[in-house]
N, C-alpha and C positions, 0 to 999 in steps of 0.2 A: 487567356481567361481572366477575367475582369472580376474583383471580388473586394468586397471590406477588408478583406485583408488581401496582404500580396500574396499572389500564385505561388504558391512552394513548388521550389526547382526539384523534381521528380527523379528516383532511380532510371525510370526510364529514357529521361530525356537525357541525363549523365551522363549515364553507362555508354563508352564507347565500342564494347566489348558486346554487346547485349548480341545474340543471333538473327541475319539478315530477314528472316520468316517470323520473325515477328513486331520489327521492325518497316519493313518490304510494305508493297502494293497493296496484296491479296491478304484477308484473313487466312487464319485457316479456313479450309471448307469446312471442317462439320460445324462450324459459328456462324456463317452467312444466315438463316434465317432467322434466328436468334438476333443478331444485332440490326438487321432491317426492320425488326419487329419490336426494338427499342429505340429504334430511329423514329418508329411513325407512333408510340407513343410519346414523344416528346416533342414531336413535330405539333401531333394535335393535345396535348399538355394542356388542361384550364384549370386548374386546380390542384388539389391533393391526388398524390399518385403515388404506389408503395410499389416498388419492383425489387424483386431479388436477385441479385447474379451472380451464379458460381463462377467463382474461378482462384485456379490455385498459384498462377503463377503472379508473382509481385510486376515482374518487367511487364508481363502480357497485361495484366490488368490496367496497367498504364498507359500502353501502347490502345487501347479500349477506351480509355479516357479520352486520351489528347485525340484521338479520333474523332470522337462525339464533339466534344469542344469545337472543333473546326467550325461546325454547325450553329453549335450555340456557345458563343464567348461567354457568355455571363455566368456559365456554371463556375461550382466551386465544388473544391475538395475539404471536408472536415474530418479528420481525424479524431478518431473516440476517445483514444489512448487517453490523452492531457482530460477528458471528462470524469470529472469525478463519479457519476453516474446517473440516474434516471432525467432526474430534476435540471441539472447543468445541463444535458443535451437538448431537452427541452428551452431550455433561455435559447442556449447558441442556436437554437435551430430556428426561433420565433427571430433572434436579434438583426441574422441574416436577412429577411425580407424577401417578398416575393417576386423582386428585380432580378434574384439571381437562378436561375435555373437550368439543369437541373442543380440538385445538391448528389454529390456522390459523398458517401458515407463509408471508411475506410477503418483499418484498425479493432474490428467488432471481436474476433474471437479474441486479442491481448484485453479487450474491454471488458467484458464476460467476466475472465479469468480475474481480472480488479473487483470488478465490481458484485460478482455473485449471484447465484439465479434469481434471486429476487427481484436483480435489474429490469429482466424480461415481464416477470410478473407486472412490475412497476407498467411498463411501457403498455404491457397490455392491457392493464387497466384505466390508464389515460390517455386510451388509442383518439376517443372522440376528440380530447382538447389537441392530441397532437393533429390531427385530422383538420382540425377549426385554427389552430393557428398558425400552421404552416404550409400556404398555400402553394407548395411545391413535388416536381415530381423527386421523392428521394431516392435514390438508387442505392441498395445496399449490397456493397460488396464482399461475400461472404465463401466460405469454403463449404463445401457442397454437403459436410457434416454438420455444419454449424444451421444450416438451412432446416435440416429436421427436426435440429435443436429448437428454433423458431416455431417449426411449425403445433411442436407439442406442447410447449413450456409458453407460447404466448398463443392459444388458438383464435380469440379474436381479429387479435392483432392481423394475423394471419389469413383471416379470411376475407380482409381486406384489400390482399392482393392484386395489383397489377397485371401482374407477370411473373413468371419466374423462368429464369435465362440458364442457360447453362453455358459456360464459358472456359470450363475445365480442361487446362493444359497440361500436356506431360514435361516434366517429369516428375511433378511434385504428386502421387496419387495419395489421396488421405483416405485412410481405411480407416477401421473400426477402432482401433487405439488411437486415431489421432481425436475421434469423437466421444471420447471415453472418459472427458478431463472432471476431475472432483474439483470443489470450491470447500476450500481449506477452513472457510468459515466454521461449517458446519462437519464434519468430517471428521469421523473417530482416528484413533491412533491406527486399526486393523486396517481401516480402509485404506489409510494413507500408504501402508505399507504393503498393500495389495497391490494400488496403484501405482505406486514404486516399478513391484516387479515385473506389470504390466507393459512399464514403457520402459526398462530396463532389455529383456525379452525382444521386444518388438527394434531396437533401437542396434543392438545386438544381431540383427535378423538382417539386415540393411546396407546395401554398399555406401553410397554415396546421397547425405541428407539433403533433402529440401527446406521451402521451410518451413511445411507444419512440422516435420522432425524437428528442427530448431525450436521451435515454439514447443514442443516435448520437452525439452531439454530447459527450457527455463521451467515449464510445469515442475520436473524432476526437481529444476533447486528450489524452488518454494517449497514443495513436501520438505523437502530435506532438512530445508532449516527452517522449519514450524518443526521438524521431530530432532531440532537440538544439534546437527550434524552440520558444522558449518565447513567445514573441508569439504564433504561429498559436495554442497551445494553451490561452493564456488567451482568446485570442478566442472559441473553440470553446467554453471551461467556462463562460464568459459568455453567450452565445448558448443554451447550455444552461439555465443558471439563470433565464432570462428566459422561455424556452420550459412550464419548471416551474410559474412563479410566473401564469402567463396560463391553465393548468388549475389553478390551486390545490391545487397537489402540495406543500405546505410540506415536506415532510420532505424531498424530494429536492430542491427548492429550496434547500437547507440544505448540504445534500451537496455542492451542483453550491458554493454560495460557499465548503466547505471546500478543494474541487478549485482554486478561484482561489488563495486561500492558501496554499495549497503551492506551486503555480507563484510567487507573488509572493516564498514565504521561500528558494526555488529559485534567485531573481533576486537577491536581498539584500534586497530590499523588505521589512525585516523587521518597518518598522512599522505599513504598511497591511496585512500579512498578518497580525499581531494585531490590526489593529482588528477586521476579519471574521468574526475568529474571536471576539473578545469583544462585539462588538456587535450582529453579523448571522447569527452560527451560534448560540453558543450560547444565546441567550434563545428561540431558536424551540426549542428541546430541553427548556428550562425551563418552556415553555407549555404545552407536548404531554407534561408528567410525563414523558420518557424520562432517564431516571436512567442507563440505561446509556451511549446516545449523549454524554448532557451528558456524563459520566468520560470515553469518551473524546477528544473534545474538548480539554477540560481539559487531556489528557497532548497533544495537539498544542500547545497555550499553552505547555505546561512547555517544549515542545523549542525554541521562538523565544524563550522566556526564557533558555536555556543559549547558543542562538546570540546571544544579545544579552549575554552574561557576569551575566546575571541568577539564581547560579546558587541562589541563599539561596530566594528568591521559586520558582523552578523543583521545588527540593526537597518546601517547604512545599504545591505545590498535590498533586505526585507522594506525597506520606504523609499528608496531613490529606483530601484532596480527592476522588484517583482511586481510591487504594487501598481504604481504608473500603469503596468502592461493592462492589469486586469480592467482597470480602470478606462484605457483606450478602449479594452474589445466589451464592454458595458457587463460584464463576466462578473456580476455581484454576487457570485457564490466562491468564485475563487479570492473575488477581494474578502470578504468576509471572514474567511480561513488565513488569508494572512494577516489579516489585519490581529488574528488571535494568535498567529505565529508574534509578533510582535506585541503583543503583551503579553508573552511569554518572557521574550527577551526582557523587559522591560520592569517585570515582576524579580527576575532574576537579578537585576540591576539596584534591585530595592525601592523603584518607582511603581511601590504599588497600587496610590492614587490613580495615576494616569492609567497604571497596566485597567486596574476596573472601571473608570469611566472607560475607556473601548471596551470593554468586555459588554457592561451595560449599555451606552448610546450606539455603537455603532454595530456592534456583532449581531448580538440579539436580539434587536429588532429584524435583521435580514431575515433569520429562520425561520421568527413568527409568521412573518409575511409570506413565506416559501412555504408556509406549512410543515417544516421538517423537523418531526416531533424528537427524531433520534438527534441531530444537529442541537439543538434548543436544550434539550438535556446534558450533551455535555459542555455545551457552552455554561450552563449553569453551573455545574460540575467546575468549571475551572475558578467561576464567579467564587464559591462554597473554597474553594482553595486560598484565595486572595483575603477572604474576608478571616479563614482559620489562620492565615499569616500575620495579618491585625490585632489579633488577639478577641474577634467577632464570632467565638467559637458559638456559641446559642446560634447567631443569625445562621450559621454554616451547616450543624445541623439541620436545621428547619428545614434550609434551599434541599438538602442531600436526602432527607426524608419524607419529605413530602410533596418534590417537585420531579426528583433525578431518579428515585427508587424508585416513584411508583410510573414513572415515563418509562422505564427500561419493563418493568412489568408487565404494562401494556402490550409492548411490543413484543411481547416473550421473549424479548434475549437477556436469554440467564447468564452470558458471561457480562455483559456490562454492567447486571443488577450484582453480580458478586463481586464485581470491582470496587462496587460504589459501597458494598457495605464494608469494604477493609477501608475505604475513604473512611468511615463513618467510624470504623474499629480506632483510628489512626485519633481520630480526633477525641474519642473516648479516651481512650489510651493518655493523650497528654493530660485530658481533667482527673487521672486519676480512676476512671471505673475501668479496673483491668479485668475484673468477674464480666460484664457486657463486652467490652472488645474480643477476651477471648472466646467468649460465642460463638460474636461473627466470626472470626476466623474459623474455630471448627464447623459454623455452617459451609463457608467458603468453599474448602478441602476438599470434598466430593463431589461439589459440581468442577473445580480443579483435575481431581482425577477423570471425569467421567468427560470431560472434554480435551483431555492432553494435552495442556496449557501446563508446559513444563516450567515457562517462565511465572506465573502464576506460582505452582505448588514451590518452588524454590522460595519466592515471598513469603507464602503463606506459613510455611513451618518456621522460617527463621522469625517472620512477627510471634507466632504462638511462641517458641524458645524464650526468646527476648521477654515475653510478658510472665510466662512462668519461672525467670528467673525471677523479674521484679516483684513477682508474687512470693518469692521466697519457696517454691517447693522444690527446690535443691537441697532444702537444709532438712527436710523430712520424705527421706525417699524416692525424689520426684528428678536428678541428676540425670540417671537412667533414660528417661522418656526424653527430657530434654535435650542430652547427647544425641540419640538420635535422631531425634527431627532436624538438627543442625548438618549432624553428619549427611544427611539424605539431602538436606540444602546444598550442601557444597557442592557435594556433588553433580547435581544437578548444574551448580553455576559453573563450573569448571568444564562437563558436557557442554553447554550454552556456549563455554568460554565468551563470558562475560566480565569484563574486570570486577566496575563495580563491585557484582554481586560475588565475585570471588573475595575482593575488599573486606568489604562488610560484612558477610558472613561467618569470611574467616577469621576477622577478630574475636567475636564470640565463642567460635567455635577452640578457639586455644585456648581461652578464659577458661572454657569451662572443661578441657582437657585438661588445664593442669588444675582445676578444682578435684579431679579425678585422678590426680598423679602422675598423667601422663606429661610430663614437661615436655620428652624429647618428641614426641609427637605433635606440641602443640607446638614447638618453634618450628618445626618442619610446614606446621600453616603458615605460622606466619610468614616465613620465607616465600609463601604464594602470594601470602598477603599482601607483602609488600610489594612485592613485584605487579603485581594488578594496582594498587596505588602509582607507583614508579610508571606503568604506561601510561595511565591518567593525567600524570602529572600532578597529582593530588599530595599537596604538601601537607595537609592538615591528617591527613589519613595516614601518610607516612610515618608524621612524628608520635601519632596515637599506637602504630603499630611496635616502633623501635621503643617507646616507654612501655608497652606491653611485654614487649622480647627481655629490657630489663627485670623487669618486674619479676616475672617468672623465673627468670634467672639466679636471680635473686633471691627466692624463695625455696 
């Protein structure tokens, strides 16, 4: 199969192990009319053509592929996964051209679960342009839940239909939990924990997983650790990647150790969560020619090389490594996002000229052009960051209130609008109006709780603490309220098991224990304290913590 990019060596064609019936001569029978009947629409192909086909098995579905291909060399296999969502598949789908046909479309329900229903919304609503610029038959290969999903959540789209195939093999059956998945985005604390027990139950119920069960089981660790629980959720990504590797799903096997890795660099574990990533992720990306996966990859290495103050080595893999890729596959939405990875690094390095010329010349022109009002907003957003690093606090304001509030407004996502006003809290805060910052924050706080953004309400109380100390109402009464909002911080950071914010939190929070006479309590933080600096590697927080431990001692 002949493609702008090279054919990726397939589980199918791999597996030497795969079973001879699905491999063999003969389909199954109950598929024969079904795939003659996707033969002769692509045989007579003039255009746009939207086909659906169930099927659950990874090796059959490929065995499906390489079939068709016999036919027509020039199809290609695109993968969702690496798209970031609506807008990206759209580029890679136009970039592709009408030389290669068909396009099989792979990946859809791990893509969903990224990118959130609004993906479909998205698609359905630019079913025309996708119609008008890509003059190909798409084939989308989906599991036979995810199909209904399509057909309610995008009904235009939908009624644009081809075909719809059914290619549904045993033994993977997806029932009604594996079509059941919530999008974290939006999704209260009850829900998540409903959903929990949904696929806990079902999961529980079951001899031997396939792998929409596996694909449960990363569902499982996402809940898990969006509700703070990062034990249960490596368990889950683990259980998941074992479940992968036992159908010989390498690619999602891959995915599921990238899922551990995060959880691990989530923990501080930052340097088992690079081994995973250099050992056990990215060489199967290297084997399977996926050039795009390997880059991004790579920009996960970069990010535990910055958390690890690696920032020379982080830069190097971010310009020599990921970028070049985006830039072969003409993928100006993924350059663009590196390119702000990279003046990220580069801001952190104290090159903050250069970090905002990319911010400005090169970034934020891409989004305007893309229309991508949320993208453009926080590119701004970072712009407002660089310039309150300058000492451009006025300009920084202005970009955050009148560009980046009222874009998140629009869009009605209240969590980004309440992020940008602790931005805006943060910047008050340094000029001095602590009466305005601590507002925001207590505006903050309730959209905080009412969204279960436990990493959020951990910030938000320890900034209110922090301000109210500065304000001085510890010295009239006010000690009381401020212990606890720290205390409920910590806590929270140490559920999270987060350093950092175990770090930082916990300094203040012995401050103001032994403000309260509690000493032998507050060395006992600090002893947290420190130990969350000490995985850091954070010297400066170290030596702030031990002159604090004298201090009090002292005292």
């Amino acid at each position: 199969m002949n493609s702008p990019v090279a054919k990726q060596p397939t589980l199918a064609a791999a597996s030497s192990s795969a079973p001879a019936a699905v491999f063999g001569e003969d389909l199954d029978g109950r598929h024969s009319g079904d795939f003659l009947r996707l033969q002769r629409l692509l045989e007579h192909a003039g255009g746009f053509q939207l086909v659906f086909a169930g099927c659950l098995s990874f090796a059959y579905r490929q065995a499906l592929i390489d079939r068709i291909d016999v036919r027509h060399p020039s199809a290609v296999i695109v993968d969702l996964v690496p798209l970031a969502g609506p807008s990206v598949v759209l580029d890679e789908l136009r970039r592709i051209g009408p030389q290669h046909n068909p396009i099989h479309l792979v990946g859809v329900e791990a893509w969903l679960r990224q990118a959130g229903p609004e993906a479909l919304h998205a698609l359905n609503y630019r079913r025309e342009s996708l119609a008008a610029d890509v003059p190909n038959t798409l084939v989308l290969w989906l599991d036979p839940g995810t199909i209904a999903t399509v057909a309610s959540e995008a009904p235009d789209l939908w009624a644009w239909r081809a075909a719809v195939l059914d290619f549904s093999h045993p033994p993977a059956e997806r029932l009604a939990v594996h079509r059941g998945s919530i999008f974290l985005g939006s999704a209260e604390r009850a829900q998540r924990e409903r959903r929990l027990a949904e696929i806990g139950d079902y999961l529980r119920s079951i001899g031997e997983p396939g792998g929409p069960d596996a694909d449960l089981m990363l569902e499982a660790s996402d809940i898990e650790q969006s509700l703070g629980r990062s034990e249960a959720a490596l368990a889950h990504a683990k259980a998941a990647g074992a479940a992968f590797r036992e159908i010989d799903d390498r690619r999602s096997a891959a995915v599921a150790v990238g899922r551990i890795a995060d959880i691990l660099a989530s923990c501080g574990q930052l340097d088992e969560a690079m081994r995973l990533r250099v050992e056990e992720q990215l060489p199967v990306y290297e084997r399977l020619g996926d050039v795009r996966s390997k880059a991004v990859t790579q920009g996960y290495i970069a990010d535990i090389l910055v958390s690890r103050g690696q920032l020379d080595e982080a830069l190097r893999l971010r310009v020599e490594e990921e970028l070049p890729v985006y830039e072969r596959l003409g993928d100006v939405r993924s350059k663009a996002v590196t390119q702000g990875c990279i003046a990220d690094i580069l801001a952190s390095r104290g090159q903050l000229d250069e970090a905002l010329r990319i911010r400005v010349e090169e970034q934020l022109p891409v989004y305007e052009r893309l229309g991508d009002v949320r993208e453009k907003a926080v590119t701004q957003g970072k712009i407002a960051d660089i310039l309150a690093s300058r000492g451009q606090l006025d300009e920084a304001l202005r970009i955050l209130r009148q560009e980046v509030l009222l874009a998140f407004e629009r869009l009605g996502d209240v969590r980004s609008k309440a992020v940008t006003q602790g931005r805006i809290a943060d910047i008050l805060a340094s000029r001095g109006q602590l009466d305005e910052a601590l507002a925001l924050h207590e505006q903050r706080l309730p959209v905080a709780e009412r969204l279960g953004d436990i990493d959020s309400l951990a910030h938000i109380r320890y900034s209110m603490a922090a301000l109210r100390l500065q304000r001085g109402e510890h010295e009239s009464g006010g000690l009381q309220r401020i212990h606890d909002d720290l205390v409920a911080a910590f806590a929270t950071s140490r559920q999270l098991g987060r350093p950092d914010f175990i770090g930082g939190i916990g300094q203040l929070l012995a401050q103001v224990l032994a403000m309260g006479g509690a000493r032998e309590e507050a060395r006992d933080v600090l002893t947290l304290a420190e130990a969350a600096f000490a995985r850091l590697d954070d010297a400066a927080g170290l030596a702030q913590v031990r002159a604090l431990r004298e201090t009090i001692g002292a005292s």
